[in-house]
Structures are given as structure tokens and as C-alpha cells.
TIBAMAR-970789 format. One record per residue (C-alpha): y, z, x; residue in one letter; residue number from 1. Coordinates in nm, 3 decimals, decimal comma. Each point is the difference from the previous one (the first is absolute). Last residue first. Layout:
N
[atom [Y; Z; X]; "A"; NUM]
...
END
This chain:
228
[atom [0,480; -7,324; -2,300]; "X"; 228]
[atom [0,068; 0,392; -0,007]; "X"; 227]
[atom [0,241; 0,156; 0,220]; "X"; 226]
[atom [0,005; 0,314; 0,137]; "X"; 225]
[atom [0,263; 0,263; 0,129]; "X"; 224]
[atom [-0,072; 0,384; -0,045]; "X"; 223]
[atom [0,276; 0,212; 0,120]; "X"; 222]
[atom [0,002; 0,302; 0,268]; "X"; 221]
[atom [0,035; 0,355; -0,138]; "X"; 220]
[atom [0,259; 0,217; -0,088]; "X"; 219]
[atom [0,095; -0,149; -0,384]; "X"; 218]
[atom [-0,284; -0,156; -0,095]; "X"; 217]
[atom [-0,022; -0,402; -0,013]; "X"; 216]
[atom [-0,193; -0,310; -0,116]; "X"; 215]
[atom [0,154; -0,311; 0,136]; "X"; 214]
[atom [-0,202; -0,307; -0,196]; "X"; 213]
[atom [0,086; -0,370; 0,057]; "X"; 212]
[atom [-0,137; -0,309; -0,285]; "X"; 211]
[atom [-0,135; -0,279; 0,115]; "X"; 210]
[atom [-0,309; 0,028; -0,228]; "X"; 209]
[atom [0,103; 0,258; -0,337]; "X"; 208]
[atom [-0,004; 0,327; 0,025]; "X"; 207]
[atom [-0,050; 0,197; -0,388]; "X"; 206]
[atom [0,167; 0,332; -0,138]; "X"; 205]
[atom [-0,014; 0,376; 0,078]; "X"; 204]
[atom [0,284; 0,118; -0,118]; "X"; 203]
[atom [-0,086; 0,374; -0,015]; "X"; 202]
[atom [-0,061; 0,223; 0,305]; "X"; 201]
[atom [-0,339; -0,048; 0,172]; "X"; 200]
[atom [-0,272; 0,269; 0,133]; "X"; 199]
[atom [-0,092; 0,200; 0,357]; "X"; 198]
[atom [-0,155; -0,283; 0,172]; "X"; 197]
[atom [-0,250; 0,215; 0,212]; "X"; 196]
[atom [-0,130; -0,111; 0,374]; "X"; 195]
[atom [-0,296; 0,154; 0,215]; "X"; 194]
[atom [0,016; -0,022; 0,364]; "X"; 193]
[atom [-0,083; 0,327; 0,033]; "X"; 192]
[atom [-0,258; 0,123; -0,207]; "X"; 191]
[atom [-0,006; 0,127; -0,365]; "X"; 190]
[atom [-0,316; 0,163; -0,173]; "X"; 189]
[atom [-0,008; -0,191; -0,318]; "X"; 188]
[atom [0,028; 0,114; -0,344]; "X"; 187]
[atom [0,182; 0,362; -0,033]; "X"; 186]
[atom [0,184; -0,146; 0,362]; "X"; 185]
[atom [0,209; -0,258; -0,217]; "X"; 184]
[atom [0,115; 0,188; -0,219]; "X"; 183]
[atom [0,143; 0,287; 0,295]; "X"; 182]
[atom [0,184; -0,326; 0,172]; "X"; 181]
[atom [0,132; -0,090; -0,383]; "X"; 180]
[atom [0,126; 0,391; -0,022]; "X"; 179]
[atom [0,168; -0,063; 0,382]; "X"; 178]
[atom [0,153; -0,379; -0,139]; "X"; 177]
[atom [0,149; 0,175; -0,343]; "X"; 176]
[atom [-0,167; -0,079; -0,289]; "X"; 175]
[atom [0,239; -0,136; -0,352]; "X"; 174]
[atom [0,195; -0,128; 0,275]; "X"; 173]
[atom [0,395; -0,089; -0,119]; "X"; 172]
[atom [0,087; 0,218; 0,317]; "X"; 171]
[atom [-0,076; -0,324; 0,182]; "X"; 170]
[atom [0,255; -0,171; -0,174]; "X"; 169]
[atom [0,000; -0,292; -0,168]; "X"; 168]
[atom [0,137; -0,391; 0,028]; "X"; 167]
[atom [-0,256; -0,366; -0,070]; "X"; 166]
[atom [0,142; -0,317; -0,036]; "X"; 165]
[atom [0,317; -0,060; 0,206]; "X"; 164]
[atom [0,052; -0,353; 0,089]; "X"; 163]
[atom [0,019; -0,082; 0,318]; "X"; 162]
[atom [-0,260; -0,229; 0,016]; "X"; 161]
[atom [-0,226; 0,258; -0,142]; "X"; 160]
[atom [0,103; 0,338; 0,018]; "X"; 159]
[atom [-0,188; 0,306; 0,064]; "X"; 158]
[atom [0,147; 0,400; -0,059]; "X"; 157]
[atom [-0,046; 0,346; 0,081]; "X"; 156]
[atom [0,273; 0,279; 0,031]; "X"; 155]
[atom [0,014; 0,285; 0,093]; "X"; 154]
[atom [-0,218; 0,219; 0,215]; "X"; 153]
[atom [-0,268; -0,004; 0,287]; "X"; 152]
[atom [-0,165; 0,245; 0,132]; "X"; 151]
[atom [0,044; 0,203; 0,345]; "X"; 150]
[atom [0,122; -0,329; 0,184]; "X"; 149]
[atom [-0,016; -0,065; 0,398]; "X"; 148]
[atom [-0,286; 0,267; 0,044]; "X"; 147]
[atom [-0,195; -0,151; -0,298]; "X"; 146]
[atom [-0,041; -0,292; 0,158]; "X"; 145]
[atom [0,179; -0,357; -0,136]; "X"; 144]
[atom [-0,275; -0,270; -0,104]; "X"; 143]
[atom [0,139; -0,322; -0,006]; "X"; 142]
[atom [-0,009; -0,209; -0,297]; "X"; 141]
[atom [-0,341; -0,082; -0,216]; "X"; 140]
[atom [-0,133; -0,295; -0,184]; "X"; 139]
[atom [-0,318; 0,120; -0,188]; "X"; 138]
[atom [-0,130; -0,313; -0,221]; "X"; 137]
[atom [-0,076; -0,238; 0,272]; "X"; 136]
[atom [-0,360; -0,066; -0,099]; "X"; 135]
[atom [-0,089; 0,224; -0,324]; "X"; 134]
[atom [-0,021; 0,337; -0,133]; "X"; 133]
[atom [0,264; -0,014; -0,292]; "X"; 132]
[atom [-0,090; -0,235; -0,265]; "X"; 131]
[atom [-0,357; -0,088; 0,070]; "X"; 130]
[atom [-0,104; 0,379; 0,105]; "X"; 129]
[atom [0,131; 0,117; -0,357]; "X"; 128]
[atom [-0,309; 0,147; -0,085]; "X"; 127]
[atom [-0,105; -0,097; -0,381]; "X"; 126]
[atom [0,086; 0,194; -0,325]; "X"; 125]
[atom [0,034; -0,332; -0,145]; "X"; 124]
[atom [0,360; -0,022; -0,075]; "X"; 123]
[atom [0,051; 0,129; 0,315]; "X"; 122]
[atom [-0,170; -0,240; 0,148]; "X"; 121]
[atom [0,195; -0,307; -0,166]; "X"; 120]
[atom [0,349; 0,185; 0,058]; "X"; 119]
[atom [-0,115; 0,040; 0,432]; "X"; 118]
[atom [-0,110; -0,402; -0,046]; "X"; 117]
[atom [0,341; -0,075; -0,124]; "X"; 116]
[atom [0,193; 0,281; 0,208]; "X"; 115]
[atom [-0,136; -0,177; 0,355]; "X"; 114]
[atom [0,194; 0,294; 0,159]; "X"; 113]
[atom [0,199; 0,040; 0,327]; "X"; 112]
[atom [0,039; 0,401; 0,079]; "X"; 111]
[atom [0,288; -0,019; 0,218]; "X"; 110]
[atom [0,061; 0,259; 0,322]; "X"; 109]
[atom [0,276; 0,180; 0,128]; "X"; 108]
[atom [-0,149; 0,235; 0,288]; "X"; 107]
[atom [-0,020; 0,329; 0,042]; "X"; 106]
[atom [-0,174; 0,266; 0,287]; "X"; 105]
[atom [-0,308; 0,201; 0,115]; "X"; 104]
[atom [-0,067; 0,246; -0,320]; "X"; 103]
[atom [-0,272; 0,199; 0,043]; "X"; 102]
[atom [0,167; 0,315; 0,041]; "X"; 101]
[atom [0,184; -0,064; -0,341]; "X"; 100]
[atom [-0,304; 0,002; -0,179]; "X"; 99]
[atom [-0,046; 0,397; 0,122]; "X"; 98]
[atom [0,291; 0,067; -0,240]; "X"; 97]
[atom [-0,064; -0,231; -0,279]; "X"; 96]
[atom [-0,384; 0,182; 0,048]; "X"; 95]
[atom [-0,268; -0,139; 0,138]; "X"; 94]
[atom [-0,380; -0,151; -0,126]; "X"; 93]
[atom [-0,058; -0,189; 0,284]; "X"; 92]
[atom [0,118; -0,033; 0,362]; "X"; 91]
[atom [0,083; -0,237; 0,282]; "X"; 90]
[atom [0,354; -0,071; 0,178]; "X"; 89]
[atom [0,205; -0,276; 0,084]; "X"; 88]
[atom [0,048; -0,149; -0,356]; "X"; 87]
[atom [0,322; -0,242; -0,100]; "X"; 86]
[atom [0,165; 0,002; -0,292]; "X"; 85]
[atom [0,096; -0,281; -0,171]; "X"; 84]
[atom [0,310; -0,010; -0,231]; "X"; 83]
[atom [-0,028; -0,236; -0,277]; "X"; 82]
[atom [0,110; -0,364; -0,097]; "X"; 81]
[atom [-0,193; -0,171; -0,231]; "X"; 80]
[atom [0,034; -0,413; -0,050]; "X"; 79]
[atom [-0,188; -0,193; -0,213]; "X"; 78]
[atom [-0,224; -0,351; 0,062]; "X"; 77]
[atom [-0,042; -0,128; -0,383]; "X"; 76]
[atom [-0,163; -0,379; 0,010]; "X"; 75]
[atom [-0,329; 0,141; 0,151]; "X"; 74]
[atom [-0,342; -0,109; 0,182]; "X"; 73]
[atom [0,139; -0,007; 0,301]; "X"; 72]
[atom [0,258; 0,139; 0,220]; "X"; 71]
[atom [0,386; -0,147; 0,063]; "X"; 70]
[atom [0,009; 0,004; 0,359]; "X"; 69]
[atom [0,109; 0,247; 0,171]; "X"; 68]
[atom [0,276; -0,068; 0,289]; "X"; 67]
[atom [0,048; 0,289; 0,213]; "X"; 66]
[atom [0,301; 0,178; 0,122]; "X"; 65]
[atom [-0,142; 0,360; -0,073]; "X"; 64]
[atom [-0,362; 0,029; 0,130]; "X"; 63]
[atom [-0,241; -0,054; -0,276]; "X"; 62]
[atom [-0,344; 0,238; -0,129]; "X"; 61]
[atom [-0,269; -0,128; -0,241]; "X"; 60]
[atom [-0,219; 0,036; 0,357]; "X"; 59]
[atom [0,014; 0,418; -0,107]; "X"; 58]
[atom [-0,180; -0,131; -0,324]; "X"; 57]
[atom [0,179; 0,141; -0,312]; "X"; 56]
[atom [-0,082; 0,274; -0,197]; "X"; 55]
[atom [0,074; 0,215; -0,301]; "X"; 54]
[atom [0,141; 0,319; -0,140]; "X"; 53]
[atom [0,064; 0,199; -0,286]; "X"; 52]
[atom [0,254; 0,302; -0,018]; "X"; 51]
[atom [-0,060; 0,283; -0,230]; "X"; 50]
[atom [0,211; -0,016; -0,267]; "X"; 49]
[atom [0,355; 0,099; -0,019]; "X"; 48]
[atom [0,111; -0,215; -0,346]; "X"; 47]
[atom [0,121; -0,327; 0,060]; "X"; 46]
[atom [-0,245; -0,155; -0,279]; "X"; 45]
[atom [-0,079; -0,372; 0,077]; "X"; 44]
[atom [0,118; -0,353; -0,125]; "X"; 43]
[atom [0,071; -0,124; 0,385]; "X"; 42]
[atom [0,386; 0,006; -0,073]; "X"; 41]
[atom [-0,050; 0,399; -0,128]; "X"; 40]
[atom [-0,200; 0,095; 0,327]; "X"; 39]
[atom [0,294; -0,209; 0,201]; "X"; 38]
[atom [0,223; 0,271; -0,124]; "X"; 37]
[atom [-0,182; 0,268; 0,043]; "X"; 36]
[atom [-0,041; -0,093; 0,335]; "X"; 35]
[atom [-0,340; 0,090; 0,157]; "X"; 34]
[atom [-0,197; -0,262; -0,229]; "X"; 33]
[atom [-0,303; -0,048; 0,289]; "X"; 32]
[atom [-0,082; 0,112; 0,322]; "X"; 31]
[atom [-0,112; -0,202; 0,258]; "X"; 30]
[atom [-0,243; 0,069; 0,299]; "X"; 29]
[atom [-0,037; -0,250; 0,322]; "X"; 28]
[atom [-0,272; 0,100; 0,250]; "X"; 27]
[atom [-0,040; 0,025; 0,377]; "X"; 26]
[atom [0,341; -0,141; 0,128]; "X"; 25]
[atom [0,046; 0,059; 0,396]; "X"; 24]
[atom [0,363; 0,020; 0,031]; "X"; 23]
[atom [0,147; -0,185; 0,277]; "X"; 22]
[atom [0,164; 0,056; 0,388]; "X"; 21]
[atom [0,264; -0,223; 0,129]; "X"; 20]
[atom [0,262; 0,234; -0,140]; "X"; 19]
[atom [0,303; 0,016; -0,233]; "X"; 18]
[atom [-0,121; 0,069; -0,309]; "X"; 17]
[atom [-0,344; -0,032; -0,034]; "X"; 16]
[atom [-0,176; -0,343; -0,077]; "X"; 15]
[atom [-0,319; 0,009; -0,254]; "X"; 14]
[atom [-0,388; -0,016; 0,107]; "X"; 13]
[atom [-0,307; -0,165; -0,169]; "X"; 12]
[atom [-0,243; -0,003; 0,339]; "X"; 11]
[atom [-0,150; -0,365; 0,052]; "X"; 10]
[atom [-0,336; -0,074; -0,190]; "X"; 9]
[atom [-0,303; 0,020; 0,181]; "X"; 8]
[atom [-0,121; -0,290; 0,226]; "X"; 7]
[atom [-0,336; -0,121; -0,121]; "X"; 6]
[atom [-0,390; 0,085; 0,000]; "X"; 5]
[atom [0,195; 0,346; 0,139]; "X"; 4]
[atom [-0,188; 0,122; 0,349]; "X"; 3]
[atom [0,099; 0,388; 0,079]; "X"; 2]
[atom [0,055; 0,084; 0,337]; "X"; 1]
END
């Protein structure tokens, strides 16, 4: 048995749909400015690029139905909603085609942002780790399996109090989720448990304390948080 000098961390994991059991989370990947739309809100080019990526810490993760409190260190907390996809398999350097082998299930999931300290880096040419990778930052709904929903379609959306802020498509990807899988694999060799936020539609905008997000996709389970 191996001795720790202190109890390891507890297992990052996210609920599945309709089971006891949960998903094992590994490592969080984003990908950035995959709306055209958004790309032209965020001051960037729309054009088909390849797609970038960063991180967050799997422990950034939060169950739907949580409070979050308002984080640190910033006066601009912003909303991102995004399809996550959800990895069961391993492999590197696929093809869209191959990509989709790896692909476990879906989840609606919200990319929260510290935009102040994100605009500062950028400015910079520093990491964004400050504005996007830190405690709480990953809130996540159910996952649904692949064998209950092929891929999702339609529409995706997040209100705030009721108020509708954010409304696109999923077809409205500049990358679609098995070409973002087969990204993904040309840098890191991908392993179950793995998670990708698949990109924003436009409207991002600001969430304010005691305010109420629902984040949804049509086909999959809703996102409910508050932040306080």
C-alpha cells in the first residue's frame, strides 16, 4: 500500500444521467472562438483556423444545483455556454472519423471567465490560467451516454434570471465536436475520463452575485447554478 504524507485529493467526477454511477474526470480541455459569431464579439478573425485550446483543473469542475460563489480577484465573472463532450476512449493523432470512437457522451456545460484578468493577459501575450482555470470555474450538467443520444443538435442557450442572454445553434460551429476530438488528439494522447468544452455562441456578457444561471442544449439535461 502506498503511504501519502497526506490524504490525496478526492476523484474530480461529474453525475450521469440517470444512474448512481459517475464520470471519472481526468482533464478539462477548452477550445476557443468556435462561433463565428462570438469570434467577431471577442475582436478576432472567424476565419477556419486551426482550433486552439486550453485547460482547466479537473477540481475547477461543479455539479448542477450548486451555489458558486462569486471568485476572486475580479469585478467581471462571464458566462460561456458550450457543449462538452465527454471521452471514454484513448488515442492520439485520429481522424474526425476515428474521433468519433472516442467519444463517451454530452453534457451542457459553462465556461465561467474572470474576463478582466483574461483581457489583461491577453494584452500581454500571457497564459490565460487567471481568467479561466480557476476554483469553481467548470460547472457542468449531467452527462447523457452516447447510446441514449447520437449527437446533439439545435439549439443552445443560458439565461440569467430568466432573462435570455446568450441563443445559437450548434450547427453555427466553426469545428464540429468529432474534428475538435481529432484536435485535441494531435496534442495530447486522450484518455477516458477526459472532458472538452467544445466553444461559445455570442452574447457572452457578465454574472453578477445572486444572480441564477440555466444553461441549456436542446437533448440533454440543463445546467442550474447560482452564484452568491
Amino acid at each position: 500500500m502506498t503511504a501519502y504524507v497526506f490524504a490525496p485529493p478526492a476523484q474530480a467526477s461529474a453525475a450521469v444521467l440517470d444512474t448512481d454511477q459517475r464520470f471519472p474526470v481526468r482533464r478539462i480541455y477548452c477550445v476557443g472562438r468556435n462561433y463565428a459569431a462570438h469570434a467577431r464579439e471577442m475582436g478576432a478573425d472567424p476565419s477556419r483556423e486551426a482550433p486552439f485550446f486550453f485547460t482547466k483543473p479537473a477540481d475547477a469542475l461543479v455539479q448542477s444545483g450548486s451555489e458558486i460563489p462569486y471568485p476572486s480577484a475580479t469585478g467581471a465573472l462571464h458566462h460561456e455556454v458550450e457543449l462538452v463532450i465527454a471521452i471514454g476512449g484513448a488515442g492520439e493523432g485520429l481522424s474526425p472519423a476515428q474521433a468519433d470512437g472516442l467519444i463517451w457522451g454530452w453534457a451542457v456545460g459553462v465556461d465561467l471567465t474572470r474576463r478582466d484578468l483574461q483581457n489583461a493577459a491577453k494584452s500581454k501575450g500571457h497564459p490565460w490560467d487567471s481568467g479561466k482555470g480557476f476554483d469553481r470555474a467548470a460547472p457542468l450538467g449531467p452527462i447523457t451516454p452516447k447510446s441514449r443520444l447520437a449527437r446533439p443538435d439545435g439549439r443552445i442557450r443560458l439565461s440569467i434570471d430568466g432573462d435570455l442572454r446568450q441563443d445559437g445553434r450548434l450547427s453555427d460551429m466553426i469545428w464540429n465536436p468529432y474534428e475538435i476530438v481529432a484536435e485535441a488528439s494531435k496534442l495530447w494522447r486522450l484518455a477516458p475520463g477526459d472532458l472538452i468544452f467544445t466553444g461559445t455562441p455570442e452574447g457572452v456578457g457578465p454574472i453578477e452575485r445572486s444572480q441564477r444561471v440555466l444553461a441549456e442544449i436542446d437533448g440533454l439535461v440543463p445546467l442550474r447554478f447560482a452564484v452568491i
